[in-house]
OpenMM code with the backbone's topology and positions (N, CA, C; nanometers):
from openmm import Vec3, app, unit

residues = "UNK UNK UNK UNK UNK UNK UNK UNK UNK UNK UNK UNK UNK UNK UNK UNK UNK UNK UNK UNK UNK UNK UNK UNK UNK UNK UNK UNK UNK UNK UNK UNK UNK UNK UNK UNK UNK UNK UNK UNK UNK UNK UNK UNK UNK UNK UNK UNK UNK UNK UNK UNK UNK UNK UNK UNK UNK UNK UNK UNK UNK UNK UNK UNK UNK UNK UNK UNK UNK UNK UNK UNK UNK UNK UNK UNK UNK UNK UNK UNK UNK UNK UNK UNK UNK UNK UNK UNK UNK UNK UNK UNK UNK UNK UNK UNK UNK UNK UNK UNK UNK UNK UNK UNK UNK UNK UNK UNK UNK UNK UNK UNK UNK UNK UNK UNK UNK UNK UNK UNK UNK UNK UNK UNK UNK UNK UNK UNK UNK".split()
positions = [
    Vec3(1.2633, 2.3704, 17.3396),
    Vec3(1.1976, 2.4978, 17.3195),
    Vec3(1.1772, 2.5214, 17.1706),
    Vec3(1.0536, 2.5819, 17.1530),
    Vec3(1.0416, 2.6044, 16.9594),
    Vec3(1.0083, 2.7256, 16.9860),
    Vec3(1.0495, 2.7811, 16.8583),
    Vec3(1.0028, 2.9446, 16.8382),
    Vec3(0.8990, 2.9861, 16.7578),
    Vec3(0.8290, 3.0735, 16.8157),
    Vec3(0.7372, 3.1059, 16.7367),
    Vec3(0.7583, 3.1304, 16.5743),
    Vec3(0.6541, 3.1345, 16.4823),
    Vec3(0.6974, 3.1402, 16.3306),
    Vec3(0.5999, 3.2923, 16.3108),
    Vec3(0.7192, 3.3450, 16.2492),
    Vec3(0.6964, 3.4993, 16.2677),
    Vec3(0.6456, 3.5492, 16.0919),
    Vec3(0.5859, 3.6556, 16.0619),
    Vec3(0.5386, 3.6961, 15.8911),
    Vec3(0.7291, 3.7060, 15.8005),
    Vec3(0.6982, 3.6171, 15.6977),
    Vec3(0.8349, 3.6016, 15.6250),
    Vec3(0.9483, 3.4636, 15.6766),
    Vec3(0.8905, 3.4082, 15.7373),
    Vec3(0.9863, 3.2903, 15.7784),
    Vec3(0.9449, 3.2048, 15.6371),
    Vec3(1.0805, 3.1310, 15.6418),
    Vec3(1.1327, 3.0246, 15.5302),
    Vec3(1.0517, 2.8929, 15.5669),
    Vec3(1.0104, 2.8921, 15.4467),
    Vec3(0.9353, 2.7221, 15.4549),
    Vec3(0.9559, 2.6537, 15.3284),
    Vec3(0.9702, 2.5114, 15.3235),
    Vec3(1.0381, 2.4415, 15.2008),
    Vec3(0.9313, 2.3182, 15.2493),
    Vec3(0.8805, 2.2308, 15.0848),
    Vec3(0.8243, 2.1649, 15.0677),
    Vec3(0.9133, 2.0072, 15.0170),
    Vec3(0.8996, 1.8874, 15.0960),
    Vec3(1.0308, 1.8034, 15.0685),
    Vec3(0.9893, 1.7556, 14.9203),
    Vec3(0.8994, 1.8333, 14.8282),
    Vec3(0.8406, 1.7588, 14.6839),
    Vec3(0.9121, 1.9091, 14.6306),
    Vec3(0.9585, 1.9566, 14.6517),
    Vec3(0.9648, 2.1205, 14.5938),
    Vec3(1.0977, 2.1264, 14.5504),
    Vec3(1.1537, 2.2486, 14.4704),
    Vec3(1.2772, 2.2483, 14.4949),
    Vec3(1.3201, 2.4008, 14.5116),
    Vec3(1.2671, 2.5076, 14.5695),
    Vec3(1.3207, 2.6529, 14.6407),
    Vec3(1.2256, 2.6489, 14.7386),
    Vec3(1.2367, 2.6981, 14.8273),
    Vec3(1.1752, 2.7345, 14.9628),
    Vec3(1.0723, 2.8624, 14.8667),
    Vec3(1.0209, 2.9021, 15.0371),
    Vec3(0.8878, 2.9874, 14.9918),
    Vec3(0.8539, 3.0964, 15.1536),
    Vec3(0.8570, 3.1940, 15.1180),
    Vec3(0.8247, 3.2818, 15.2579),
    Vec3(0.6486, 3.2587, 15.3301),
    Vec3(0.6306, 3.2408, 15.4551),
    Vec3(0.4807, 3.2261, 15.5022),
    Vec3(0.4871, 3.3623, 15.5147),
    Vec3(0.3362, 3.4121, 15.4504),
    Vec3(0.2727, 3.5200, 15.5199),
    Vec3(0.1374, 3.5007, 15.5859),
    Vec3(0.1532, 3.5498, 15.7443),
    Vec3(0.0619, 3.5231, 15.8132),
    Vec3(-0.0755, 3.6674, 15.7540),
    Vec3(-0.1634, 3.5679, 15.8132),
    Vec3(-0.2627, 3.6952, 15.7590),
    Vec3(-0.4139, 3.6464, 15.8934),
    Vec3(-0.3439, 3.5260, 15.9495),
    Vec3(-0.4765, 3.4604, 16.0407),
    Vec3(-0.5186, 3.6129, 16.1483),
    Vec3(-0.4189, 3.6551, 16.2112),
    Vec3(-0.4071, 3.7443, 16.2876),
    Vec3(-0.2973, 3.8750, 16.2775),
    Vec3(-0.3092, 3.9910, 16.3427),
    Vec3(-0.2013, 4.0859, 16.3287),
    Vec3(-0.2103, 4.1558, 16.5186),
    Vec3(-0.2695, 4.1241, 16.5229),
    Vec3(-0.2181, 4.1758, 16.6705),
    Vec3(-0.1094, 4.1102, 16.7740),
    Vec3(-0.0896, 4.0139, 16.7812),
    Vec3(0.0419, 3.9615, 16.8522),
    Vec3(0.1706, 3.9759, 16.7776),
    Vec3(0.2473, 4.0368, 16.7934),
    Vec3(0.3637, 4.0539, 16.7607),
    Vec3(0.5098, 4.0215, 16.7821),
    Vec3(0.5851, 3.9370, 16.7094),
    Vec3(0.7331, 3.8780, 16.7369),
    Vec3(0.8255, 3.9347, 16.6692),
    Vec3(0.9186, 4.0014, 16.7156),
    Vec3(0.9903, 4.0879, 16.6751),
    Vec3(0.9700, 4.1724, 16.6018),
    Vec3(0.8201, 4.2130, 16.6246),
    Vec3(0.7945, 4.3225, 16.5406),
    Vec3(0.6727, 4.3182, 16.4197),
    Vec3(0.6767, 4.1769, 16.4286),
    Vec3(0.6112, 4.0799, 16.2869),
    Vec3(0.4696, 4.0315, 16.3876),
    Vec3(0.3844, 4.0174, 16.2922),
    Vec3(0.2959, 3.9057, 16.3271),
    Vec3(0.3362, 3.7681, 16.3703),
    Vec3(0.2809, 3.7110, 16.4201),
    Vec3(0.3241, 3.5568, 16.5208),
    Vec3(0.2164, 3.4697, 16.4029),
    Vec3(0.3058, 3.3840, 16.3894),
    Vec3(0.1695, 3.2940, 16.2909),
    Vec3(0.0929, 3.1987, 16.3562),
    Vec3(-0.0150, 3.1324, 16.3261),
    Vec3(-0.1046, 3.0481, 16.3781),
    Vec3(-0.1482, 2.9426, 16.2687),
    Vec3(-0.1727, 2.8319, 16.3788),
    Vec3(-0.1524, 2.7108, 16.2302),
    Vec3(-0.2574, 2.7239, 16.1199),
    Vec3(-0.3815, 2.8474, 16.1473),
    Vec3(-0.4587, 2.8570, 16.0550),
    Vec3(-0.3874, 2.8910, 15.8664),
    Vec3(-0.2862, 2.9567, 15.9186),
    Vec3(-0.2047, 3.0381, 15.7763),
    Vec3(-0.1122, 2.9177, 15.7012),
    Vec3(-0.2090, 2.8798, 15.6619),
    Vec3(-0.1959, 2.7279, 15.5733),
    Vec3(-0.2494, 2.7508, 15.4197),
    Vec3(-0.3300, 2.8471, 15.4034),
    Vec3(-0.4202, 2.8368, 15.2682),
    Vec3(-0.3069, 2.8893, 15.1395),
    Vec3(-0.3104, 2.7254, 15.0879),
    Vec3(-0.2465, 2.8228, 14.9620),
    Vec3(-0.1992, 2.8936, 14.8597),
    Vec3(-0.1207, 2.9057, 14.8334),
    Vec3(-0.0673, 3.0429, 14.7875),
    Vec3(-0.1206, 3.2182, 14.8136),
    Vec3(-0.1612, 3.1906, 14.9136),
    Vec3(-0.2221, 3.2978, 15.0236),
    Vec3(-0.0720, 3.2971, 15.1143),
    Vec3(-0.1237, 3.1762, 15.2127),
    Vec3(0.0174, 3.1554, 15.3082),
    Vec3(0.1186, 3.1203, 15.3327),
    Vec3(0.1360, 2.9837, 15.1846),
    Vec3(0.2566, 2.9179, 15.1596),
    Vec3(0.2424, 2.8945, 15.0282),
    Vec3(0.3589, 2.8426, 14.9956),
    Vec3(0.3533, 2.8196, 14.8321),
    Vec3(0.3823, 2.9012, 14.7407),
    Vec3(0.4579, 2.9048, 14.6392),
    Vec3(0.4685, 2.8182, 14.5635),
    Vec3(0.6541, 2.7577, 14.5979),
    Vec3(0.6744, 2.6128, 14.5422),
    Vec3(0.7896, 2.5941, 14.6287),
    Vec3(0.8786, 2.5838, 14.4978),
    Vec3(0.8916, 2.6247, 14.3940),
    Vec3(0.9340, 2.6515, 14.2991),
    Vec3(0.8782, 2.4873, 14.1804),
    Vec3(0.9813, 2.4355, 14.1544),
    Vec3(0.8974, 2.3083, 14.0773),
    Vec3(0.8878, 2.1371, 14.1789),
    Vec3(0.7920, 2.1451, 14.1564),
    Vec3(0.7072, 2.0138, 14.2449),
    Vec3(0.7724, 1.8995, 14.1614),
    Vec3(0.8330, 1.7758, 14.2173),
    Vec3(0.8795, 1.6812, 14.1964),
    Vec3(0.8150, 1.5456, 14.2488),
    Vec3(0.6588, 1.5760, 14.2119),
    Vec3(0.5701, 1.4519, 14.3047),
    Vec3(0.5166, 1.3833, 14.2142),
    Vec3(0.4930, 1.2415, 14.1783),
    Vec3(0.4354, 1.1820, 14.1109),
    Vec3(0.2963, 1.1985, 14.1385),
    Vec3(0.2679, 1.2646, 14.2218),
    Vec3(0.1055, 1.2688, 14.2844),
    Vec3(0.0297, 1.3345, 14.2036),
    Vec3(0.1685, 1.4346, 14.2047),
    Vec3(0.0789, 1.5457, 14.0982),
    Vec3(0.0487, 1.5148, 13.9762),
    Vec3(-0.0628, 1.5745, 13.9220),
    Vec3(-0.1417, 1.5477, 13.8182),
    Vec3(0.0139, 1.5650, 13.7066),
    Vec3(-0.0070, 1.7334, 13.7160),
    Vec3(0.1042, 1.8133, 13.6143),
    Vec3(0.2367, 1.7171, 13.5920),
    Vec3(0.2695, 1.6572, 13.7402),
    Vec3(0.3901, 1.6184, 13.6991),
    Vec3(0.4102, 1.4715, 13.6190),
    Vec3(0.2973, 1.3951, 13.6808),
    Vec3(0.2397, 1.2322, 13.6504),
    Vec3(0.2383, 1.2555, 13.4903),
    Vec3(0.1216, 1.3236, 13.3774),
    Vec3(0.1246, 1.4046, 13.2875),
    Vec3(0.2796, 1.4283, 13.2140),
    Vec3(0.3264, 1.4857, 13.2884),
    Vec3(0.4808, 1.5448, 13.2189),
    Vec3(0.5509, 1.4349, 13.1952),
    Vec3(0.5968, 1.3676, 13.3012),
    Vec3(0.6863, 1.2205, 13.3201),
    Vec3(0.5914, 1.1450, 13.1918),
    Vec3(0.4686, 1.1353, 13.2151),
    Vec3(0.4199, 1.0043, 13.1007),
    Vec3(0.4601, 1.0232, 12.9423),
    Vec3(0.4318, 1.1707, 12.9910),
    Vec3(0.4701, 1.2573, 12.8142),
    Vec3(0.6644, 1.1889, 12.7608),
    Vec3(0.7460, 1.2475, 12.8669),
    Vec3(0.8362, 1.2103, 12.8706),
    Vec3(0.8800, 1.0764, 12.9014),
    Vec3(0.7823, 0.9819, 12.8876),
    Vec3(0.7996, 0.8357, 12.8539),
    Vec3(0.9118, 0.7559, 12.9700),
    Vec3(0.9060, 0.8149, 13.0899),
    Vec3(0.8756, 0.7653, 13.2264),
    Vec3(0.9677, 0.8457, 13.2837),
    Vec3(1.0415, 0.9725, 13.2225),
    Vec3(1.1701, 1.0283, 13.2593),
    Vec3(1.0619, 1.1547, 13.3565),
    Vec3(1.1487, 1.1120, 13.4579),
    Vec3(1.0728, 1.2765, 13.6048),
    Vec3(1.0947, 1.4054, 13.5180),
    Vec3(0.9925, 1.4287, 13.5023),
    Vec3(0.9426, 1.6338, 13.4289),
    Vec3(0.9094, 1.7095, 13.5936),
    Vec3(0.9547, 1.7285, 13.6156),
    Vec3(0.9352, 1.8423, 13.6941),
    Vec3(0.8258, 1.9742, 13.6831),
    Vec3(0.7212, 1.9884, 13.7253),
    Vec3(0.6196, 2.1075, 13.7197),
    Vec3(0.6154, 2.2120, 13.8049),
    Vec3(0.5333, 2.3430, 13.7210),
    Vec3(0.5558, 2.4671, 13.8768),
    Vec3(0.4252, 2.3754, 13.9750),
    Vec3(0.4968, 2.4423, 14.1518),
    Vec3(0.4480, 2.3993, 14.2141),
    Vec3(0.3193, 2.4511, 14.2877),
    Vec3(0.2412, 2.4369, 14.2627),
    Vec3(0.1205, 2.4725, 14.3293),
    Vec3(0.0548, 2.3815, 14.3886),
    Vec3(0.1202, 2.4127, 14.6047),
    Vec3(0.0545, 2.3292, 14.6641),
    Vec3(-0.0866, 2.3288, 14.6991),
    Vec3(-0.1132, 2.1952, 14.8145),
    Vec3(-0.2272, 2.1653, 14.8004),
    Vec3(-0.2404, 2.1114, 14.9748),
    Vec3(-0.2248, 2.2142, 15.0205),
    Vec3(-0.2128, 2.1904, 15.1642),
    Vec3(-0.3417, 2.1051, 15.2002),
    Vec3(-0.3082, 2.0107, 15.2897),
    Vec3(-0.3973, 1.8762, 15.3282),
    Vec3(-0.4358, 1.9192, 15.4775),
    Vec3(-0.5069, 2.0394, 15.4999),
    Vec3(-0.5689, 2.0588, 15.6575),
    Vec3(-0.5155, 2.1701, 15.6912),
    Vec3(-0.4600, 2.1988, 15.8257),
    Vec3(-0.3777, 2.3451, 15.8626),
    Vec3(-0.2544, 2.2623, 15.9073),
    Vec3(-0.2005, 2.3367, 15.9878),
    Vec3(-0.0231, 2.2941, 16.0226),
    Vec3(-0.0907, 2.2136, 16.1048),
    Vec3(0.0155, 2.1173, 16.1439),
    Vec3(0.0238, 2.0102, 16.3040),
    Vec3(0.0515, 2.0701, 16.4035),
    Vec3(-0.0016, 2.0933, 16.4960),
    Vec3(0.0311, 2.1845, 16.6047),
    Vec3(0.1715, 2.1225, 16.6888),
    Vec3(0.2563, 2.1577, 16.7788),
    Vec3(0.3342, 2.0616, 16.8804),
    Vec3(0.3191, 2.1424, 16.9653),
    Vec3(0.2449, 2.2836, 17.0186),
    Vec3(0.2319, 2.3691, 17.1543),
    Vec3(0.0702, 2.4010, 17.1104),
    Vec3(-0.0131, 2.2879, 17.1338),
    Vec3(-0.1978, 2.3111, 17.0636),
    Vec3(-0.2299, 2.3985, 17.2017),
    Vec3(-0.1812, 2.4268, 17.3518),
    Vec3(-0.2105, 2.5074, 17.4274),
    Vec3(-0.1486, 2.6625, 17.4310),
    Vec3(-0.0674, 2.6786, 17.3592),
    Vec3(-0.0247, 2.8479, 17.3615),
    Vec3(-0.0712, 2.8892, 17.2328),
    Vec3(-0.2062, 2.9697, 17.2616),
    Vec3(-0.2986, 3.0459, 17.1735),
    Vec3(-0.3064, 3.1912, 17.0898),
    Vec3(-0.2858, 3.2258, 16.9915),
    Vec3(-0.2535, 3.3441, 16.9959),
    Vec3(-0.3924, 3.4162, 16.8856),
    Vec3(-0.4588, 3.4775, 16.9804),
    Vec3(-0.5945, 3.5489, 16.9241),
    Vec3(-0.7141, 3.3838, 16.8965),
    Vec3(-0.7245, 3.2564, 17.0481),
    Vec3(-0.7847, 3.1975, 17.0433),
    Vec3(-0.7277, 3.0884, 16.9245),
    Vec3(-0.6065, 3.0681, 16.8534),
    Vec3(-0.6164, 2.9669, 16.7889),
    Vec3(-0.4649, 2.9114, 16.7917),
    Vec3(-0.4065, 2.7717, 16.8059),
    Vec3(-0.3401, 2.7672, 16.8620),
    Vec3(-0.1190, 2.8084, 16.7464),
    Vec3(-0.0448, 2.8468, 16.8021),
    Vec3(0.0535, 2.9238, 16.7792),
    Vec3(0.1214, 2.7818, 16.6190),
    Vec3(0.1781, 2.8556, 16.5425),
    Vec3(0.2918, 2.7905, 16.4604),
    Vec3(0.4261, 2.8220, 16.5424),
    Vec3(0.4738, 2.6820, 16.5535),
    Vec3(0.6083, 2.6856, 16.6028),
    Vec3(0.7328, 2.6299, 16.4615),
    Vec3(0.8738, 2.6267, 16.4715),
    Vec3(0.9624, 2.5981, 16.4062),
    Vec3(0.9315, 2.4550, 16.3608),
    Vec3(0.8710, 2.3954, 16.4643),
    Vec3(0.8843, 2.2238, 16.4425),
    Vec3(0.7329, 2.1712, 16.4027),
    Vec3(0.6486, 2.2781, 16.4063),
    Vec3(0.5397, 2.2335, 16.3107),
    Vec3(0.5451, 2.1613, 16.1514),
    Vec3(0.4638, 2.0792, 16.1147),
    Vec3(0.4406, 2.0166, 15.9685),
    Vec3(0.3046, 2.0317, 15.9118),
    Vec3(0.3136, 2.0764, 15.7841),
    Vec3(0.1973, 2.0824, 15.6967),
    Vec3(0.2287, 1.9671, 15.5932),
    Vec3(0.1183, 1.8746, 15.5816),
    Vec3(0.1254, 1.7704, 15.4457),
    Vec3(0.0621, 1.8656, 15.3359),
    Vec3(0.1264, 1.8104, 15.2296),
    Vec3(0.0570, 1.8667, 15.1086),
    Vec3(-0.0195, 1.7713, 15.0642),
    Vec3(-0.0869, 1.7521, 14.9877),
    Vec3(-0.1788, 1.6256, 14.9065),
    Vec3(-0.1380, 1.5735, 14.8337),
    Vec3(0.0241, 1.6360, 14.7901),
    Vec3(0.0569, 1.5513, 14.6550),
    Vec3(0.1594, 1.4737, 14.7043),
    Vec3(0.1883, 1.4542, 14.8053),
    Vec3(0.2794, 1.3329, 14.9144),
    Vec3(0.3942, 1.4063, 14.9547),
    Vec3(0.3832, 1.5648, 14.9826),
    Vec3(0.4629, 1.6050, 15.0258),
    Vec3(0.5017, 1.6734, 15.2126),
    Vec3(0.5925, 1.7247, 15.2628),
    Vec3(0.5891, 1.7368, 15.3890),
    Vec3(0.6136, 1.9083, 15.3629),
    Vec3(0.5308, 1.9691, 15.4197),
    Vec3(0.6301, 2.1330, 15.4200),
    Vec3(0.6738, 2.1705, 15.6062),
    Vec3(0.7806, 2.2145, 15.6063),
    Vec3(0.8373, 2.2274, 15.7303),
    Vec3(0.8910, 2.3320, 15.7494),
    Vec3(0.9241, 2.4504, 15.8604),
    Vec3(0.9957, 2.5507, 15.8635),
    Vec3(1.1081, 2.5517, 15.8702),
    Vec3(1.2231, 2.6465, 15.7976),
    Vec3(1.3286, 2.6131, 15.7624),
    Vec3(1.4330, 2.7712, 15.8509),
    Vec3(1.3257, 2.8319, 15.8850),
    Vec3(1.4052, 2.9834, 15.9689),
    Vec3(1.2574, 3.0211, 15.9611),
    Vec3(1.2290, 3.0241, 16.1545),
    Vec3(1.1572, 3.0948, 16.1652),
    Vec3(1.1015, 3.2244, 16.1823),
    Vec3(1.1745, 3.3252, 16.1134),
    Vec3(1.1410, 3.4607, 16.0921),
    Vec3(1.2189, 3.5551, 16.1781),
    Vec3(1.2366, 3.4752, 16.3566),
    Vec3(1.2617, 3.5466, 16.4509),
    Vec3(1.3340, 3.4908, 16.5223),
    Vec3(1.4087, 3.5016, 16.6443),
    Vec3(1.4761, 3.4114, 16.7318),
    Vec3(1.4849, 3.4585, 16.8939),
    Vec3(1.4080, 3.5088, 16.8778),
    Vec3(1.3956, 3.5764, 17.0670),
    Vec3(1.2735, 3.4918, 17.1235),
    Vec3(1.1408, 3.5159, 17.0927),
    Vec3(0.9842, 3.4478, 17.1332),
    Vec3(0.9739, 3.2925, 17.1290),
    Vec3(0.9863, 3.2190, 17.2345),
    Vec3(0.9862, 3.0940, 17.2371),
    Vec3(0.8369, 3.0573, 17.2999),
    Vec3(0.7640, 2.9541, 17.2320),
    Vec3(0.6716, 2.9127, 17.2635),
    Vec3(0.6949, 2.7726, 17.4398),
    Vec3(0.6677, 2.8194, 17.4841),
    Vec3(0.7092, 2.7529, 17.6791),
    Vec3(0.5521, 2.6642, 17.6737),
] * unit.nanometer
topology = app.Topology()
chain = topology.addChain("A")
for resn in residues:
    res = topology.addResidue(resn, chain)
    for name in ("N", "CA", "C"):
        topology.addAtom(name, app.Element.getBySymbol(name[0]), res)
């Protein structure tokens, strides 16, 4: 069973190093505990996710840049992701306002070779069946 991902649930980027709250904004009429229910559209970001405090990706420009500066030693940069599509669905049939639900065990890639994943999904009663 996964739970729905509710406005303010914890999400962490495995290139990042602090987590980051989602705010849903795809929809507001379905409600989980009170909150909006998110949908894998609420991906855009630093709208819906992001920033994950400092990005630790060689992908990244900023950080590739920093490290070279620092003559091959990892520089660490702020993180401003770069979400690669919307979330991965794992329940693509339970719809909420026509598009399909964010659950706990959903994944968003970032572009700079990172994974973002939910870490507390907001709520713990609404299970996606």
């Amino acid at each position: 069973m996964s739970l729905l991902v509710a406005m303010g649930a914890t999400t962490l980027c495995t290139m990042g190093t602090a987590p980051a709250p989602i705010k849903v904004t795809s929809q507001t009429k379905v409600l989980t505990e009170g909150k909006p229910a998110a949908t894998i559209q609420d991906s855009a970001p630093m709208t819906n996710v992001g920033p994950y405090g400092m990005c630790t990706s060689l992908v990244n420009p900023a950080v590739a840049a920093a490290t070279a500066a620092a003559l091959g030693v990892l520089t660490p940069q702020p993180c401003t992701p770069v979400p690669a599509g919307t979330w991965i669905p794992t329940k693509p049939k339970v719809l909420l306002g026509g598009r399909p639900c964010l659950t706990q065990d959903c994944k968003l890639v970032c572009a700079y070779a990172g994974q973002i994943s939910i870490t507390l999904p907001g709520q713990t009663k609404v299970n996606a069946e």
